[in-house]
C-alpha positions in Angstrom: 9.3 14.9 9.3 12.7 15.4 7.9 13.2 15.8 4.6 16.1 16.3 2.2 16.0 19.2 -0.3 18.9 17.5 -2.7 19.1 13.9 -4.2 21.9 11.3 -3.0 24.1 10.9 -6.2 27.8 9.5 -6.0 28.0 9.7 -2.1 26.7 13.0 -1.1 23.4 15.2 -1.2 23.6 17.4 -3.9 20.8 20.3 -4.9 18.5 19.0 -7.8 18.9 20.0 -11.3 15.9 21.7 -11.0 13.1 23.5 -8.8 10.1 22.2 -8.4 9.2 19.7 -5.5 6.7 17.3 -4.2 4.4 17.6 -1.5 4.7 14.5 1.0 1.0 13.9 2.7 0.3 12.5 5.8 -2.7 10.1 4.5 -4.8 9.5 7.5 -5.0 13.5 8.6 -4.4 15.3 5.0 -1.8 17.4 6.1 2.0 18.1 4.8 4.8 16.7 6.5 7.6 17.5 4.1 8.5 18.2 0.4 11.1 16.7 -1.8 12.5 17.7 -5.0 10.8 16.7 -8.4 13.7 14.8 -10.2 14.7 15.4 -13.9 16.1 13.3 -16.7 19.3 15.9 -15.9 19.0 14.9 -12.1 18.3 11.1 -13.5 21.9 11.3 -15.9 24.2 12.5 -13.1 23.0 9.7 -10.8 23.4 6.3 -13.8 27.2 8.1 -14.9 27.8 8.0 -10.9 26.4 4.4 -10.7 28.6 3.3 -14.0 31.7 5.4 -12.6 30.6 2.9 -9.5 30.2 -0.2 -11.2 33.9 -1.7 -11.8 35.3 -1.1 -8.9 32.1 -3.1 -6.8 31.6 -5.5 -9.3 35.7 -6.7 -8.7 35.2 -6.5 -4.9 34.8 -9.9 -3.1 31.9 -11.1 -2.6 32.9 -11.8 1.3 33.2 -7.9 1.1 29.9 -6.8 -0.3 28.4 -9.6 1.9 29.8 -7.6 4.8 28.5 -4.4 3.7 25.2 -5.5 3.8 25.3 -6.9 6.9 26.3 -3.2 8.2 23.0 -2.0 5.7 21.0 -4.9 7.7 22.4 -3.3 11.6 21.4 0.3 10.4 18.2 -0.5 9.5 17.9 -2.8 12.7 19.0 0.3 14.9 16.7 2.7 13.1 13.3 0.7 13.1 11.5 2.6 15.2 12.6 6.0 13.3 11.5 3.6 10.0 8.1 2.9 11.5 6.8 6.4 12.6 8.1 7.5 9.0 6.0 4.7 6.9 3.5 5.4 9.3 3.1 9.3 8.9 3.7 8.9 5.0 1.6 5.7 4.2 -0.8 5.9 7.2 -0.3 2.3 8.1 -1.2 1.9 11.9 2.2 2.1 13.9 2.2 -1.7 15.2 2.5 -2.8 11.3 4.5 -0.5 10.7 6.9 -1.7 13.4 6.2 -5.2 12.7 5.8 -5.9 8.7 7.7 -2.2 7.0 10.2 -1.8 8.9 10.8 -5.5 10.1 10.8 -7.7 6.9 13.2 -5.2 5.3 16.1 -6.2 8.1 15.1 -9.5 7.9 15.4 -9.9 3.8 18.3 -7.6 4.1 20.6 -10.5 6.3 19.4 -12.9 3.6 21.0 -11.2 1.1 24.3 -11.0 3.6 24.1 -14.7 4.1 23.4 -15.4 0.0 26.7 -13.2 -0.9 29.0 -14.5 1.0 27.8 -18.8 0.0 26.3 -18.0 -3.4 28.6 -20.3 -6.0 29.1 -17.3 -8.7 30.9 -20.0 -11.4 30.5 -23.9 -11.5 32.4 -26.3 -13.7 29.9 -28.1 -16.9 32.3 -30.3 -18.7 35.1 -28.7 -20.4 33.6 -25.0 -19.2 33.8 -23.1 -16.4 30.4 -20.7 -15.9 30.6 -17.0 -14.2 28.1 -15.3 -13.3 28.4 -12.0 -13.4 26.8 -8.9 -12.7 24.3 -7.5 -15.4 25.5 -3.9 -14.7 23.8 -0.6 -13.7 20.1 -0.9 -12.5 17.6 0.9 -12.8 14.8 0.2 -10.0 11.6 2.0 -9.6 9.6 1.2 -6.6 6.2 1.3 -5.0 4.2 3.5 -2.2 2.7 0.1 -0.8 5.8 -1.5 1.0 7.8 1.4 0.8 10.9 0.0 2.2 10.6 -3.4 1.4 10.6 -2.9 -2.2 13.7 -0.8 -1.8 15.7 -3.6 0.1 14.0 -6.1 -2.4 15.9 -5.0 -5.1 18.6 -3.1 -3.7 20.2 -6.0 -1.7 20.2 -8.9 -4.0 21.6 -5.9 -6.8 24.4 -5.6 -4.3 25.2 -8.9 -3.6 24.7 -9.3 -7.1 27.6 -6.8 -7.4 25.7 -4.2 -9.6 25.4 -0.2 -8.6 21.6 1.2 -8.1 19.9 4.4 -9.1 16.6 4.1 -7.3 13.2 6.1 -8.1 10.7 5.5 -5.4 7.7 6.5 -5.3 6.6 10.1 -4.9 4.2 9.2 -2.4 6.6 7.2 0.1 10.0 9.4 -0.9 10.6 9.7 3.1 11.0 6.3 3.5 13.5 6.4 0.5 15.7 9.0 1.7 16.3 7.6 5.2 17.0 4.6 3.9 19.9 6.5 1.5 21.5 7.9 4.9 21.6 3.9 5.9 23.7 2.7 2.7 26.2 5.5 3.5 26.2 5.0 6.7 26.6 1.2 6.2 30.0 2.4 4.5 29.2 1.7 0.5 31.1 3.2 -1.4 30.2 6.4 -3.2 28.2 5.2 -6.5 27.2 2.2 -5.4 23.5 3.6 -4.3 22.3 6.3 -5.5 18.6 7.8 -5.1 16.5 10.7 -7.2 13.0 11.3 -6.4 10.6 12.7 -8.7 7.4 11.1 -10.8 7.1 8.4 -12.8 6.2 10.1 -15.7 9.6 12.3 -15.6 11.9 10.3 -13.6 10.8 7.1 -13.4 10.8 7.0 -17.5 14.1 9.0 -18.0 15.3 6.0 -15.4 13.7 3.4 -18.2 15.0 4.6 -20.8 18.6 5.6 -20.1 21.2 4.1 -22.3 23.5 3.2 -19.9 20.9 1.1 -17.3 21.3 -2.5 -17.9 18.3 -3.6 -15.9 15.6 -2.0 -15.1 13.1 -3.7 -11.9 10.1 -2.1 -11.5 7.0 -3.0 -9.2 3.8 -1.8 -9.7 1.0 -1.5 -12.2 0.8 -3.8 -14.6 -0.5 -0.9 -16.9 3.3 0.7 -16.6 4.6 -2.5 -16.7 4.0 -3.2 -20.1 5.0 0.7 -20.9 8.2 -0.1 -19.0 8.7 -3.6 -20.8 8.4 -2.4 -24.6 10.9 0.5 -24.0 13.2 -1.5 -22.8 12.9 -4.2 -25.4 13.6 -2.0 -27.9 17.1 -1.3 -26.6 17.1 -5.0 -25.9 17.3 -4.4 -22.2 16.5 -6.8 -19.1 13.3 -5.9 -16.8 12.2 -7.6 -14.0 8.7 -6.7 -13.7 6.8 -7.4 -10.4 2.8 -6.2 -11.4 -0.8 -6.7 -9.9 -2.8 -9.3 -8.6 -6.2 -10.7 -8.2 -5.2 -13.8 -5.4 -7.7 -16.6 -5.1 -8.1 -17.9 -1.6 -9.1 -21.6 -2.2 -10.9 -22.8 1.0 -11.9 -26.9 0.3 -14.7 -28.7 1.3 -12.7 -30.4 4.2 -10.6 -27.4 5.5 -10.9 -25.6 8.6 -13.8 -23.1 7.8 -13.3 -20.6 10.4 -9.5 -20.6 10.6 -9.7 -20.0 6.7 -12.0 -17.5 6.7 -10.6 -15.6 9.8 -6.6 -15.2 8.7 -8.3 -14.9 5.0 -10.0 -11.6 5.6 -6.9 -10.6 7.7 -5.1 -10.8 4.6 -7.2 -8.8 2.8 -8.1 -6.0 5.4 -3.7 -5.9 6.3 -2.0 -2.8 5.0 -5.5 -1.2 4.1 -5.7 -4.2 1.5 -2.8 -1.9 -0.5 -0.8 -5.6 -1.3 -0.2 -6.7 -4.6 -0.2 -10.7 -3.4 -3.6 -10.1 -1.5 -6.4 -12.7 -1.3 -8.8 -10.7 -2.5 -10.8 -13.8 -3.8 -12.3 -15.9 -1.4 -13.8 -19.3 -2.9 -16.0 -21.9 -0.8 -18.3 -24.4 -1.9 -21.6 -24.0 -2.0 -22.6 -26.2 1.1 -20.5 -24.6 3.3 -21.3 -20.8 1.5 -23.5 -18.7 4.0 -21.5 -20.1 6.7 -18.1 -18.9 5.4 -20.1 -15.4 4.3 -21.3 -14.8 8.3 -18.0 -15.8 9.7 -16.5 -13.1 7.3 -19.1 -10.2 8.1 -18.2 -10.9 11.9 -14.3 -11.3 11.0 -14.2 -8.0 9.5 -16.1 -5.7 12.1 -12.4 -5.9 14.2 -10.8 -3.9 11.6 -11.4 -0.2 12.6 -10.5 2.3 10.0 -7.6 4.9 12.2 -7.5 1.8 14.5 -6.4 -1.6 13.0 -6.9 -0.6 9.5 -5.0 2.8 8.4 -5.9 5.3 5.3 -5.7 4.6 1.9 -2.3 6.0 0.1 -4.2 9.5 -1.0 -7.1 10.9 -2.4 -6.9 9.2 -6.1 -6.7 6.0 -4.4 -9.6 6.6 -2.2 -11.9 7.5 -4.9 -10.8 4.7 -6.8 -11.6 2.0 -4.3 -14.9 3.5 -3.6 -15.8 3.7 -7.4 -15.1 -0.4 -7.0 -17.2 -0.7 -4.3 -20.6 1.0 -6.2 -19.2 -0.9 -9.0 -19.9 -3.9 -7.1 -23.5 -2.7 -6.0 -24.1 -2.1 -9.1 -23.1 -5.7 -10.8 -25.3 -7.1 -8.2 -22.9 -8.6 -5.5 -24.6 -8.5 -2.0 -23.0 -6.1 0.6 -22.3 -8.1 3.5 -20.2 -5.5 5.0 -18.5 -1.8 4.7 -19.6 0.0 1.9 -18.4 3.4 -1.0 -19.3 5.8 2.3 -16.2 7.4 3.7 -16.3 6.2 7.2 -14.6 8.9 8.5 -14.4 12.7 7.8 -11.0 13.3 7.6 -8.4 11.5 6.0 -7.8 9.0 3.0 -9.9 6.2 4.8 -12.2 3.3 2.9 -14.8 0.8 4.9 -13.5 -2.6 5.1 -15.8 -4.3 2.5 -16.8 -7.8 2.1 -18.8 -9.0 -1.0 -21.0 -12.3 -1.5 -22.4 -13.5 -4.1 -19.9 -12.4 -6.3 -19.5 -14.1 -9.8 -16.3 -14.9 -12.0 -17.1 -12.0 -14.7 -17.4 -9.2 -12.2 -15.4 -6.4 -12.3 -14.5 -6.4 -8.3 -13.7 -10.2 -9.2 -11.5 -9.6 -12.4 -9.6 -6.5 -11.6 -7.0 -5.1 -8.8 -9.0 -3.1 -6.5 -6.1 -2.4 -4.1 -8.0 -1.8 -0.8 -9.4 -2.9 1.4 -12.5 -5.3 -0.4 -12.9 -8.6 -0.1 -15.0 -11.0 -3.0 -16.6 -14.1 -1.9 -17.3 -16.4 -4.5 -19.1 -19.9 -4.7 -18.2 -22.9 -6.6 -19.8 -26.5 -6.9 -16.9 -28.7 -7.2 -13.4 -28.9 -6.9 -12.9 -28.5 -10.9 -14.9 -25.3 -10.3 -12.9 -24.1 -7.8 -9.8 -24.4 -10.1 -11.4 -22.8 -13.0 -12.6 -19.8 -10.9 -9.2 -19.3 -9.4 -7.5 -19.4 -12.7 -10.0 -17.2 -14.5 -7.8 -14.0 -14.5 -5.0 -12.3 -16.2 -3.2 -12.6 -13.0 -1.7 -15.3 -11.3 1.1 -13.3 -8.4 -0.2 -15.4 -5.2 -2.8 -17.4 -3.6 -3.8 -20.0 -0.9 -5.7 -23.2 -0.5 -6.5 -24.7 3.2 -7.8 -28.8 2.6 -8.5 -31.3 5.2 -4.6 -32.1 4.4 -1.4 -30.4 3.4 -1.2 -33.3 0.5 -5.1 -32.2 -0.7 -4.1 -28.6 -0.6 -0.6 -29.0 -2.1 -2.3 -31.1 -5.1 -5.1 -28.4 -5.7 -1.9 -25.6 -5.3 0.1 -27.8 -8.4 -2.8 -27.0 -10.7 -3.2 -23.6 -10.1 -1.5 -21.1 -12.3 0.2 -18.8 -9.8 3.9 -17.8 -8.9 3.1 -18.3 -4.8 0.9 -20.6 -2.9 0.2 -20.6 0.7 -1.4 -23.7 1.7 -3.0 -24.4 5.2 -1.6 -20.4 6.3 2.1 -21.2 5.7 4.4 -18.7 7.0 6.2 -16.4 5.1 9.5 -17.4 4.0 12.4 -14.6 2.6 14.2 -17.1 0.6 11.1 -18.3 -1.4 11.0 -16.3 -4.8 7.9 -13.9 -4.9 7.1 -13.2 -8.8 4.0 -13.8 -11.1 2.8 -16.1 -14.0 0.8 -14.3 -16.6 0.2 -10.4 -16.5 1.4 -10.6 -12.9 4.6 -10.0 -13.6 8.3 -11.3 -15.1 10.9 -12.4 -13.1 11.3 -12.8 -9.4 12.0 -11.6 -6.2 13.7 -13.0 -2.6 16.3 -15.1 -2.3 18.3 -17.2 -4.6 16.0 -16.7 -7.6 16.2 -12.8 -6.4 19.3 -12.7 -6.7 19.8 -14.8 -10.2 17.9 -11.9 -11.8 21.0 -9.3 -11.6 23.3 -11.4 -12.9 24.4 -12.6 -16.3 26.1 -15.5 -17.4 29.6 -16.0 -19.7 31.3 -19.5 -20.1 34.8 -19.7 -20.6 35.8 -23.4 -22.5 38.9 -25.0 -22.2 
């Protein structure tokens, strides 16, 4: 794969400050495919003076203008999709049809959003005797994951744009590929130099020099909610804005009158997509008790599609892999039945997990309280509608769920109560515009759309 050997500071690739470099592994055979350079706070300083040098000049251009720069961004990324897909692919192992489909697709599609959003946003409104501006917060610092390599770029990049702030991105060392190609698209989208900037490296060096830099005025990051709160108490003591998009344990509320096999069926789909690496995955499945053993066998036969190196790809790298597993016995050992999968590696080469499904699972578990990130699946019984709510609200997270009723009005009524940023009821669709963002230790702030956008932007009133 090609790789850069520089970072993408003020317009142009220029050699890193220093000479170390990281390794970029193909998950699903184990081999190299490229190396990048290991980013410093030096490497880090150049690209936030280039991003502040950046900032006036974009943050007085119209917003007609930056709307029609990220329309460009939106055609590049549109015209390189299938050069996007192998790359996510080699450096993520997700199979090539999602790849195609969810990582390089969404991206295009929340990148016109933004377009669209820039050019009808309402950046001032009249409130009495004041006029309100919103402006841009500033410089921003954003720090993405390996999961959705390119969607979390364009998630934060795009509305930061429209926004009319300059970006100094710090992707993840696992996905940095994805990162770099997606530099060569802003420039040759036409922004102007500054205006995007990327340095690879770790989070430990990078990622914190990024955090901590005096002149970044937000910093989004999405990730662990472990480094969240790291990145959240440095920035609060320089009194700096976060937007903090963190983990997950997702109830999927199927009630008593819902469709049992449609619920169960695009439930473990959820689960099993993207290797089960998805922050807002329903890793929780809840049915009531009558209906229990049914929902369990339609889930055991569910998951036998989903092939690992066929419609289920590698976990991220050998960390990860070990990790999951060590969930799984963990689950063996607390006593959930194995209904399917299991901690074997099922094959011998590459990063790859069985596709697991749990029953019997109870509230205080560990596979039912913390973020496994792979590809396991937790189904849990409950005797009434009341339990139901209490199980699915028995976590520190609350980023995503779903509940299927007899009725949208049953399932949008359960959905009210439960304490959760996103709710898909009855297998809604996904929708760009709806903001994506947690209650609790999921997370602070929000992402997509409108309420995307709101996040990089600060507000002044003028009176008269």
């Amino acid at each position: 794969m090609k790789a850069h050997d520089g970072m993408y500071i003020g317009g142009e690739w220029r050699p890193a400050a220093g000479q170390d470099t990281i390794a970029v592994v193909n998950p699903a055979d184990e081999q190299v495919i490229g190396h990048v350079p290991a980013g410093t706070a030096e490497d880090v300083d150049a690209a936030v003076r280039a991003a502040r040098a950046a900032f006036p000049g974009w943050a007085a251009t119209p917003p007609a203008e930056r709307a029609a720069r990220i329309t460009a961004l939106r055609d590049v990324l549109a015209a390189r999709k299938e050069e996007i897909a192998e790359t996510v692919t080699a450096e993520l192992g997700s199979p090539l049809p999602l790849s195609q489909a969810v990582h390089a697709g969404v991206p295009v599609l929340v990148a016109g959003s933004y377009a669209e959003l820039a050019a009808s946003y309402s950046f001032e409104e009249k409130l009495g005797n004041s006029t309100v501006l919103l402006e841009p917060v500033g410089v921003v610092g954003a720090i993405t994951p390996w999961n959705y390599p390119l969607h979390q770029i364009v998630a934060k990049v795009a509305p930061a744009l429209a926004a009319g702030c300059t970006v100094v991105l710090k992707p993840a060392e696992d996905t940095p590929l994805t990162a770099q190609l997606f530099a060569e698209a802003t420039e040759e989208a036409g922004l102007p130099a500054g205006v995007f900037n990327l340095v690879t490296g770790v989070g430990a060096v990078a990622g914190q020099a990024l955090a901590e830099h005096d002149d970044v005025d937000l910093v989004s990051f999405t990730g662990s909610t472990a480094v969240g709160r790291q990145i959240g108490a440095t920035a609060g003591a320089a009194v700096k804005r976060v937007a903090l998009e963190l983990g997950g344990k997702s109830a999927n509320v199927i009630l008593p009158g819902a469709d049992l096999a449609k619920a169960v069926n695009v439930g473990v789909a959820n689960v099993m997509s993207n290797s089960g690496q998805t922050c807002s995955a329903w890793t929780r499945m809840l049915v009531d008790a009558e209906r229990y053993e049914e929902a369990v066998s339609l889930a055991a036969t569910a998951v036998a599609k989903y092939v690992p190196g066929e419609r289920v790809g590698p976990v991220v790298n050998a960390k990860q892999q070990a990790r999951v597993r060590g969930y799984i016995e963990k689950g063996i050992e607390e006593g959930a039945r194995l209904v399917a999968g299991g901690p074997e590696a099922p094959k011998d080469q590459g990063y790859y997990v069985s596709p697991t499904v749990f029953a019997d699972v109870t509230p205080g578990m560990t596979i039912a309280q913390e973020e496994i990130f792979g590809p396991v699946l937790s189904i849990l019984r409950y005797e009434d509608v009341d339990d139901a709510l209490r199980i699915a609200n028995d976590t520190v997270y609350g980023l995503a769920g779903a509940v299927w009723g007899a009725d949208d009005a049953e399932a949008v009524a359960f959905a009210r109560r439960m304490d959760t940023g996103q709710v898909d009821i009855n297998g809604g669709r996904f929708n760009p515009l709806a903001p994506f963002g947690g209650y609790k230790q999921s997370g602070v702030g929000r992402e997509l759309g409108p309420h995307g956008l709101s996040e990089y932007l600060q507000t002044k009133s003028l009176q008269f």
